[in-house]
Structures are given as structure tokens and as C-alpha cells.
C-alpha positions as CSV (number, residue, x, y, z in Angstrom):
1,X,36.6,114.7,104.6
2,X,36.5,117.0,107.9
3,X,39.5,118.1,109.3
4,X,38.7,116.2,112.5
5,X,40.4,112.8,111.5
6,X,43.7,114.2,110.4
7,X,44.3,116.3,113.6
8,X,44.5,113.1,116.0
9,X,48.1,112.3,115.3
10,X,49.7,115.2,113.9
11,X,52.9,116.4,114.4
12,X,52.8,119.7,116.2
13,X,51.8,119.1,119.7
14,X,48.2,121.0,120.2
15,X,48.6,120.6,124.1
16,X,51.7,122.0,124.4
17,X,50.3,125.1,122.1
18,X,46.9,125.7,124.3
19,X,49.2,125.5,127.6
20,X,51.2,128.3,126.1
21,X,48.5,130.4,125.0
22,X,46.8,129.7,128.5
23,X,50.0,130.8,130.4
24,X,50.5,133.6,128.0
25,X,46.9,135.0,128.6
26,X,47.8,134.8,132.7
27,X,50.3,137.7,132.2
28,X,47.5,140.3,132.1
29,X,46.7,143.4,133.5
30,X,45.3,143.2,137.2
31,X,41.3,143.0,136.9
32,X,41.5,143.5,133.4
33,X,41.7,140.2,131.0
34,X,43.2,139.8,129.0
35,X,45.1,143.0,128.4
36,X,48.5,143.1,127.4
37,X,48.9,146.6,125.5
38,X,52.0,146.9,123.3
39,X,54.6,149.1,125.2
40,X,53.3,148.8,128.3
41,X,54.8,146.7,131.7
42,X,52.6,143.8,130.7
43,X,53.4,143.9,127.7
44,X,57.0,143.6,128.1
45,X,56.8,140.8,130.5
46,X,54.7,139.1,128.0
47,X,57.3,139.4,125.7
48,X,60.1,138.3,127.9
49,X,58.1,135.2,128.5
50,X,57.6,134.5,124.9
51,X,61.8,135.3,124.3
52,X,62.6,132.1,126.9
53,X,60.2,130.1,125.3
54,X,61.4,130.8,121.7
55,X,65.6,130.4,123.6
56,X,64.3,127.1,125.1
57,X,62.5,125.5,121.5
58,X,66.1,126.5,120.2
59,X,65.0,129.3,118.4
60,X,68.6,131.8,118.3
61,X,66.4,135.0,119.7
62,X,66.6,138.5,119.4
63,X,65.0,142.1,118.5
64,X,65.7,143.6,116.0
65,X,65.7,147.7,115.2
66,X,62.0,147.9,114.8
67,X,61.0,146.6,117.7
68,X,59.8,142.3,116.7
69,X,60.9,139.8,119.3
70,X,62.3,136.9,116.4
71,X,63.2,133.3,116.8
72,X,65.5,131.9,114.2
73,X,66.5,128.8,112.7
74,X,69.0,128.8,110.7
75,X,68.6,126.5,107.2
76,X,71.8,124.6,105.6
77,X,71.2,126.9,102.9
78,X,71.3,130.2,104.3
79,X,71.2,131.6,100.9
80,X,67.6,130.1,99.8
81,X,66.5,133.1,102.3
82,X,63.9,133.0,104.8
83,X,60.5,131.1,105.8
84,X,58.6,133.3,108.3
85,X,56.0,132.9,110.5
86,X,54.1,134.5,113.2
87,X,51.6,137.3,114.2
88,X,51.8,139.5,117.2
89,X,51.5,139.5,121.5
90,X,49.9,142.5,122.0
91,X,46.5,143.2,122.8
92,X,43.5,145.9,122.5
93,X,42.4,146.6,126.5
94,X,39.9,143.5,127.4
95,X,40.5,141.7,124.6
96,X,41.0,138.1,124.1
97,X,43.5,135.2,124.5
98,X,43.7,134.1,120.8
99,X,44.0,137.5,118.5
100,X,47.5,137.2,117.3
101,X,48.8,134.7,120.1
102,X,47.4,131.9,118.6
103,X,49.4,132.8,115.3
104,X,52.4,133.4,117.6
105,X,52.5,130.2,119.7
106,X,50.9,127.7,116.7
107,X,54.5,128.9,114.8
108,X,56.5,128.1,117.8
109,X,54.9,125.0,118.4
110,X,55.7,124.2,114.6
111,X,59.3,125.3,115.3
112,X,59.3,122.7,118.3
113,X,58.2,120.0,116.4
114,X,61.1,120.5,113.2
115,X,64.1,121.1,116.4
116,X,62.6,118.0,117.8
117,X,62.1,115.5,115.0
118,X,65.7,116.7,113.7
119,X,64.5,118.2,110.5
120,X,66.8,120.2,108.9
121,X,65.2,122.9,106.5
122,X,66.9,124.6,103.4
123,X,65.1,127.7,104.4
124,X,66.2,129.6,107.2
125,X,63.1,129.3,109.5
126,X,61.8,132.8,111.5
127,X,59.1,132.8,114.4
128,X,57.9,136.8,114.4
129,X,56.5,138.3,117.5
130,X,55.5,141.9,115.3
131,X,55.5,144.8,117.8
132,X,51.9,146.6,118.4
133,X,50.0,145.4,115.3
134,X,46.7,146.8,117.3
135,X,46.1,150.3,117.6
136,X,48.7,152.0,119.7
137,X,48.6,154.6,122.3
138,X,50.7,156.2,119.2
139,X,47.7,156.2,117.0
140,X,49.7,153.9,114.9
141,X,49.4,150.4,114.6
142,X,51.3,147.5,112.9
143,X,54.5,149.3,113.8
144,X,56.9,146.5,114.0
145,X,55.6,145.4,110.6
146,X,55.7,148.7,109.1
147,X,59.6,148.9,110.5
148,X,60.3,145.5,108.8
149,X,59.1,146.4,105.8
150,X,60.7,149.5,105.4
151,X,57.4,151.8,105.9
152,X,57.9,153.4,109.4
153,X,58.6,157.1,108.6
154,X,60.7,159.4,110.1
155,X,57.5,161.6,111.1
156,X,55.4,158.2,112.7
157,X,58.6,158.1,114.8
158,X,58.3,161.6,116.2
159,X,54.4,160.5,117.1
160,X,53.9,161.0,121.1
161,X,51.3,159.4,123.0
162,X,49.6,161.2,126.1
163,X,52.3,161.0,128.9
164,X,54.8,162.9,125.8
165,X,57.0,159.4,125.3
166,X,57.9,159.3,121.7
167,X,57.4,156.3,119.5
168,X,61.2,156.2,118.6
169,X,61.9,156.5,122.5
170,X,59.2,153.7,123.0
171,X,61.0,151.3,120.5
172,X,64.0,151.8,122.3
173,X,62.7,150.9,125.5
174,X,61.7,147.4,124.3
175,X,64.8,146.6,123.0
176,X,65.1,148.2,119.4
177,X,67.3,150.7,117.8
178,X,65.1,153.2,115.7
179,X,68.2,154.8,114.6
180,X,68.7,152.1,112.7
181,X,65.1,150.8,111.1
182,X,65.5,150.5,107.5
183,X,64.4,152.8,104.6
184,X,64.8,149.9,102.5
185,X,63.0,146.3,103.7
186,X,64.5,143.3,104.4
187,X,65.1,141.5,100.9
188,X,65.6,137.5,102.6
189,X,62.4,136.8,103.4
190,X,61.0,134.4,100.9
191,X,57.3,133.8,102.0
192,X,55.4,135.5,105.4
193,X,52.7,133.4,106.5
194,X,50.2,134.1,109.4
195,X,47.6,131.9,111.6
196,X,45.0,134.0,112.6
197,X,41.7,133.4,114.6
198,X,39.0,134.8,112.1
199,X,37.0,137.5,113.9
200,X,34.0,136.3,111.8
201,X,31.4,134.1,111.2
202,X,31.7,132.6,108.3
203,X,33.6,129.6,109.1
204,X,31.5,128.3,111.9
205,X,28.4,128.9,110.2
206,X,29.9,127.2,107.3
207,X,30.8,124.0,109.0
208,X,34.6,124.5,107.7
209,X,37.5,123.4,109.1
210,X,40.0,126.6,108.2
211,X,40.1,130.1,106.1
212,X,42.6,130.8,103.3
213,X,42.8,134.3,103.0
214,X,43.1,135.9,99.3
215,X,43.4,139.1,100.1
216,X,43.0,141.9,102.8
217,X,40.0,144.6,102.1
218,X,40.7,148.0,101.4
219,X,39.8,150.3,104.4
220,X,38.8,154.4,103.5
221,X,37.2,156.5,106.2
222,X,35.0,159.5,105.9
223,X,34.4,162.4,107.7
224,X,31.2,164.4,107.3
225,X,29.9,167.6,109.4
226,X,26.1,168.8,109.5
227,X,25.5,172.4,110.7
228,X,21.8,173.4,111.3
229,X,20.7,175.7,114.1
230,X,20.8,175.1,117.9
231,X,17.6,176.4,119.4
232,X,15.6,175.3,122.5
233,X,13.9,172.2,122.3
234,X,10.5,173.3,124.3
235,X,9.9,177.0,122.3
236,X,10.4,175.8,118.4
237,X,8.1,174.6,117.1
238,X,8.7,171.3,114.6
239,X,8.4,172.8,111.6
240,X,11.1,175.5,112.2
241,X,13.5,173.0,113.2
242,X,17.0,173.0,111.2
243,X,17.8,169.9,113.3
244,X,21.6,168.8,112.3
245,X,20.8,165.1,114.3
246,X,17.7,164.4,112.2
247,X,19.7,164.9,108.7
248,X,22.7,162.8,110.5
249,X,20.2,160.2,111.2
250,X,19.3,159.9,107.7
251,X,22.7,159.5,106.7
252,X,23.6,157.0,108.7
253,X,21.0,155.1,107.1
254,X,21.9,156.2,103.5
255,X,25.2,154.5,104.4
256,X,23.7,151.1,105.3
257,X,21.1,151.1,102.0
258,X,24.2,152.2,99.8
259,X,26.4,149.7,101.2
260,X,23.4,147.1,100.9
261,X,23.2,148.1,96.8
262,X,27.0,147.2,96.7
263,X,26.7,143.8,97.9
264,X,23.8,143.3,95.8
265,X,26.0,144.4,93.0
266,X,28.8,142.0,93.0
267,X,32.3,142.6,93.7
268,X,32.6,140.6,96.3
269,X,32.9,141.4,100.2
270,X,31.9,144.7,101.2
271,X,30.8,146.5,104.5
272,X,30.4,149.9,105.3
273,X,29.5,151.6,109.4
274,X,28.9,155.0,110.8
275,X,30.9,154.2,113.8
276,X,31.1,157.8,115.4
277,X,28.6,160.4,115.8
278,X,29.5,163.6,117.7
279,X,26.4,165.8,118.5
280,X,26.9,169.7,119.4
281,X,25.9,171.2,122.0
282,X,24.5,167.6,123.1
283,X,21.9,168.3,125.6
284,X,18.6,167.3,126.1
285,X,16.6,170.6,125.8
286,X,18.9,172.0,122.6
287,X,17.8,171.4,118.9
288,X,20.9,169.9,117.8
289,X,23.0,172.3,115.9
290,X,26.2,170.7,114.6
291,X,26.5,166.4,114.3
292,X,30.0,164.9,113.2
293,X,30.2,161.7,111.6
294,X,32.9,159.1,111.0
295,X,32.1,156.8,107.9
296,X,33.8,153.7,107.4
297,X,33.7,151.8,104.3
298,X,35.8,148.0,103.9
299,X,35.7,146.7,100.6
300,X,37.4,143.7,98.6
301,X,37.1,145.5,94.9
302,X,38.6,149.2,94.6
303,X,35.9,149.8,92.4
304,X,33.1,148.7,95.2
305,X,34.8,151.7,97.0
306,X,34.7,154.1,95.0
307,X,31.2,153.8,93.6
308,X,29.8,153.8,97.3
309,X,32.0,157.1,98.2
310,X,30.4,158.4,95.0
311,X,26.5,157.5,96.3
312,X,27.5,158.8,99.8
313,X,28.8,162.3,98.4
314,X,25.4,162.8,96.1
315,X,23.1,161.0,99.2
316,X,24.9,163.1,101.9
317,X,24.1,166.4,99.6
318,X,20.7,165.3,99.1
319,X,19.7,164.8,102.7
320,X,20.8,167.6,103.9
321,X,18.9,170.1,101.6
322,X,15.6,168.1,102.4
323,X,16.4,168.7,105.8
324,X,17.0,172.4,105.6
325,X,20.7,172.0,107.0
326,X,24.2,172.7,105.3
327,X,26.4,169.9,104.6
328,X,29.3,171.7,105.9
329,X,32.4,169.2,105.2
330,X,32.8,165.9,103.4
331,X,36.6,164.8,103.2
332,X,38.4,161.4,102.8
333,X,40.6,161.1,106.5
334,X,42.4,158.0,105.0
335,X,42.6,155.3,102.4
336,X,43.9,152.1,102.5
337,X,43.8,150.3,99.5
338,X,42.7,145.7,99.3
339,X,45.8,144.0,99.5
340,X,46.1,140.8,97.3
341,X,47.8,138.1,98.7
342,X,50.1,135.5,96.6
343,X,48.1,133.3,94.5
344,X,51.0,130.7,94.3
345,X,51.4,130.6,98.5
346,X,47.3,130.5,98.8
347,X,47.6,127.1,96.2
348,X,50.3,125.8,98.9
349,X,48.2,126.0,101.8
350,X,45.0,124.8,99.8
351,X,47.1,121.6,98.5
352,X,48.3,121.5,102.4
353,X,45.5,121.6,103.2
354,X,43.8,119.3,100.9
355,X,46.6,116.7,101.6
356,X,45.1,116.5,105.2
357,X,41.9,116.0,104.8
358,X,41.1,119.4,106.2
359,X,38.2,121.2,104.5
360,X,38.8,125.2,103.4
361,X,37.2,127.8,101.9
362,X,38.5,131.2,100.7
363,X,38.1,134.0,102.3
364,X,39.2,137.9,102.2
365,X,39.6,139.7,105.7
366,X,37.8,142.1,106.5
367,X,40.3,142.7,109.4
368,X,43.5,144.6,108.8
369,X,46.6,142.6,109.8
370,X,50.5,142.6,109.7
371,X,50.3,140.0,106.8
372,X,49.3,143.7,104.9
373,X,53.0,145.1,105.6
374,X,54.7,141.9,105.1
375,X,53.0,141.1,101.4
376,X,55.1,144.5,100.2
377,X,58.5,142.6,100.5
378,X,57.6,138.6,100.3
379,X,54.6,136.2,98.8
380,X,52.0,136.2,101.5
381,X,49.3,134.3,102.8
382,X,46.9,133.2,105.8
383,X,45.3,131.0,107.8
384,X,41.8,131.7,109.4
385,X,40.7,129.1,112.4
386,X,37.6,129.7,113.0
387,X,35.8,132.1,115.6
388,X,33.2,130.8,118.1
389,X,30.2,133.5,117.5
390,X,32.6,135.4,115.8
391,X,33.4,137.4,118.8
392,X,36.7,139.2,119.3
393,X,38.6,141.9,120.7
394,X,36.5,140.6,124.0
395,X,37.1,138.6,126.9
396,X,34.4,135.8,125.4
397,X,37.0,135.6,122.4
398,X,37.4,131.8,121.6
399,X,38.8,129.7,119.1
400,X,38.8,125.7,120.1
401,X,41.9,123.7,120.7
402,X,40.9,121.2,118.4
403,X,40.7,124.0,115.3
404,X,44.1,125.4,115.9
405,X,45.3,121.9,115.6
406,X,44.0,121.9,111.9
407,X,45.4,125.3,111.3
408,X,49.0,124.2,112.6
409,X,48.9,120.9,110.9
410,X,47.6,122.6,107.6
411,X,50.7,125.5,108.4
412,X,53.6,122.9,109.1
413,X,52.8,121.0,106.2
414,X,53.0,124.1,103.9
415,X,56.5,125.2,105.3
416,X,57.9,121.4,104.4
417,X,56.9,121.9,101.1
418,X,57.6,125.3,100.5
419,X,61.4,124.5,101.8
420,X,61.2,121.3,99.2
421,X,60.2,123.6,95.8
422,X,61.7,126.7,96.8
């Protein structure tokens, strides 16, 4: 049965929800929606609206060292540990009202409904506001997550963004105490479990109600440099051309074909981009005579990795002695590897939301996410609502009041029986 049925007369209240995510979007930069970047004035007032919110659900409220805004609840078992919940505030510039909000406010609107019904949990309950989980002005990003979890180093403190502030002096501006983020991660937190809007297609175009997330794809980035000859475009003739663009161009399309014969493959999801060229001397009347190139690749299997990265090395090679250029650098700039999440806490929210009516369909995400930092210390799992077009990181972001609904209803159920089995 759809989803649709069940949502009518749940207990988290989807109104209250979409007025919060509403008046949280308002708090934006001027001219600029919805832009709310982490660190910045907006930010914090933001953040300041979202702490008398979580003070006036009942939520006991505070920052701790690394930076995340929590809401607490404390269980009549403190012992069992910790349920937690959340996502983050913060926003890329011109991005959207739902990315990491929704997961936010759909976990204080759950924490509303178990104050207000009287519910008293075994489990301590935690609402998680993670600090900058987008890309910050740091070049870091899921910071707060990273300090929770033990795995903000000493050196990603000393990072300095343009105007020479210092990450540990930015986390102490918003209310942390870097002096005293932990090497070792918290050990109470029993299960982490985050809404999220999907970013994607898939679930629209499949007709489902919600995403559970298996697992997080592994993320590796390439760099690769082309040197030919710069000479003028009007005197040199074609066939004396060691054109450095021309082999790039050929390589960007080796990257699609190779990433094309992965899919075809197996191994499940897989996607790779050339997402940033830099041509040298870049002007209209010179031969190109250097091109940089940034390749992405996102894959579910490590395996699927590392056979493309393999392909790319030999295709790279062999394009650019075809093309009478030198392939001057190919080295790995960073690799992330898939993150599996909890088989046991994916089975809760499937039987959640099975119990509801609410149609599912696993998923990976091909999005990174704070879920990644927080599956190193505690089960983890998510929820994907879905995404209309699957636009995001955009002002036309949107995800339907009627689908987060589902996702709260399948989330709140989850957390009951999560605190009932332990």
C-alpha cells in the first residue's frame, strides 16, 4: 500500500514541521536564498533560532566542544545510552530550504510529539544540529561530525580560511571549546539516524514513498595534467598541432565510456565526472599548451573503483601519445572509501516502515553526509524523502510536505522500537 493513507493521522505534526523549515529558510542572506553558510552571521542566527526551538520542545540544549547545537532528552535509563537524531543547518550559497533542515526539524518535530504525548524513552533521546557538514570556507566539511567522532585533527584545526580566521578560532566563536574536542569519540551513542531529502531521482521516478540508505559510495578524485605546445592559433597549421585541449577532450570522454563499462559490469551504483578543466594560456588565438583536469569517480563497490582508476591510467596514457602530447601528471588527490551502513538498523526502518504502509526501496548515496562520521562510533542508517526533479543545492530545491510526513512517521516509529529491543 502507498504511503499516502498512513500519513493522514500520524503522530508527528507535519504542519508544525513545514512552518519551521519555512521560518528557518527566512533567516537567509539578503538577496541571496537560501543561504545560510556555516560560520557566518546567518548562520549563527540560524542557529540561535533553532536553540529556542529545541529549549521550548523541552529539549535540555547545548554545544558541545566541536561545535553541534544538541537537544537532549534524558531516558529513565540513562545507562542504555543514546538514540540520536538529526542532520545539519548550514547551507552551500543559493541552496535550498530542505538539505539537512528537513532532517533537523523532522527530529525535533518527533522530539515534540514523545514530550507531548508523555512518552518516556529508556534511551536518552538527542536532536543534532552537526556544524558545517557542507563544504566550508575551511575546505573542510562535516566538521562537527568529524569532532564527534573523534576525527577532527589537530592540523584541520590550524586550517585558515581567506580573511586568516582559524578553524579552531571559528569553533570557538560559535560556542565550542576546541581545546577540548575529543581524540577518542563519544562511546553512548547507541544508534545515529538521519532524514535526508535525496538529491536524486530515483525515488520520484520510481513512484516510492521513502529511501533506506545501505551504504554511502566511496568518493576518489583524480588529478591529471596534459602539456603540448602553445603556438598561435592562425600560423600552425593542423597537422603540427600538439594541442593539450584536444587530448583533454578525449579524456574527458574516456572517463564517461569507462565509467559506462562499469555500470554495465555490475557492482552496483557507480558514477564518474570530469568536473574541472583548467586550460593554459586560455585565449582564443593560442594552441592550448597545458589543460588540468579534476576526475571524480563515486562508486558503491571498492572494486568498481579501482578497476575504473586502472582503465583511466592505461586510457589517459593512450590518448595522449595518439595525440602527440605528454601526459605529464596522474596522481590520486584523495580517497574516500563506501561506507556500509548497519544492516540490523536498515531492517528497523524497513519493518517501520513496512508496519505503515509506507512503500521503500534501498538505496546507496551517492551524496556524502554526516551519517559517514557518525557510522564510525554507532549503528547507522537513513532516510531518503524523495526529491522533486532531483534538484538540490538550488533555490528550486523541493521536497513535498506530504513526503516528509512519511519520512517522520517511518523515523518516529523506528526510535519506539529501537528504545523497546535495545
Amino acid at each position: 500500500m502507498n504511503g499516502q493513507a498512513a500519513a493522514g493521522n500520524h503522530p508527528v505534526d507535519a504542519d508544525r514541521i513545514w512552518a519551521d523549515l519555512m521560518d528557518l529558510a527566512a533567516i537567509t542572506d539578503p538577496g541571496r536564498p537560501y543561504t545560510r553558510r556555516s560560520f557566518s552571521p546567518r548562520f549563527l542566527e540560524g542557529r540561535a533560532w533553532l536553540a529556542d526551538r529545541f529549549r521550548a520542545a523541552g529539549l535540555e540544549t547545548r554545544i558541545d566542544p566541536a561545535g553541534n547545537l544538541i537537544g537532549r532528552l534524558e531516558g529513565t535509563e540513562p545507562e542504555a545510552g543514546t538514540i540520536a537524531l538529526g542532520s545539519h543547518s548550514d547551507t552551500v550559497p543559493d541552496g535550498g530550504r530542505f538539505d539537512g533542515t528537513a532532517g533537523v526539524l523532522v527530529a525535533l518535530g518527533i522530539a515534540r510529539t514523545i514530550v507531548g504525548q508523555g512518552i518516556r524513552l529508556r534511551h536518552s533521546l538527542e536532536i543534532i544540529d552537526c556544524l558545517a557538514e557542507e563544504v566550508s570556507e575551511f575546505g573542510l566539511s562535516c566538521i562537527g561530525s568529524r569532532g564527534l567522532a573523534g576525527a577532527l585533527t589537530p592540523q584541520s584545526l590550524d586550517l585558515r580560511k581567506p580573511d586568516g580566521e582559524s578553524l579552531r578560532e571559528a569553533i570557538a566563536r560559535v560556542g565550542g571549546d576546541p581545546d577540548r574536542i575529543a581524540v577518542v569519540a563519544r562511546d553512548d551513542i547507541r544508534a545515529w539516524l538521519e532524514l535526508h531529502i535525496e538529491q536524486g531521482r530515483v525515488l520520484e521516478e520510481a513512484g516510492v514513498d521513502l529511501g533506506i540508505v545501505t551504504s554511502v559510495v566511496g568518493i576518489t578524485r583524480v588529478e591529471i595534467e596534459v602539456s603540448g605546445m602553445a603556438d598561435h592559433a592562425g600560423t600552425t597549421p593542423m597537422h603540427l598541432r600538439h594541442d593539450a585541449l584536444v587530448a583533454a577532450a578525449g579524456m574527458v570522454a574516456e572517463v564517461r565510456r569507462l565509467a559506462l563499462r562499469r555500470i554495465e559490469a555490475g557492482g552496483g551504483y557507480f558514477v564518474a565526472t570530469t568536473g574541472e578543466l583548467t586550460v593554459t594560456p586560455n585565449a582564443a588565438n593560442v594552441v592550448p599548451g597545458k589543460v588540468r583536469l579534476l576526475v571524480e569517480a563515486r562508486g558503491e563497490a571498492p572494486d568498481s573503483i579501482k578497476v575504473f582508476l586502472g582503465e583511466l591510467a592505461q586510457g589517459t596514457r593512450r590518448i595522449a601519445e595518439a595525440s602527440g602530447v605528454t601526459l605529464s601528471s596522474y596522481r590520486l588527490l584523495s580517497e574516500a572509501p563506501p561506507t556500509p551502513f548497519d544492516p540490523g538498523l536498515v531492517s528497523t526502518l524497513e519493518a517501520a516502515a513496512s508496519r505503515n504502509g509506507v512503500s521503500f526501496v534501498r538505496l546507496p548515496s551517492g551524496a556524502g553526509h554526516d551519517a559517514v562520521f557518525f557510522s564510525r562510533i554507532a549503528p547507522t542508517a537513513m532516510i531518503f524523502v524523495p526529491s522533486r526533479a532531483g534538484r538540490s543545492h538550488c533555490p528550486e530545491e523541493w521536497t513535498d510536505k506530504q513526503e516528509l510526513a512519511l519520512g517522520a512517521l517511518v523515523q518516529f516509529d523506528a526510535i519506539l522500537e529501537l528504545d523497546r529491543s535495545g
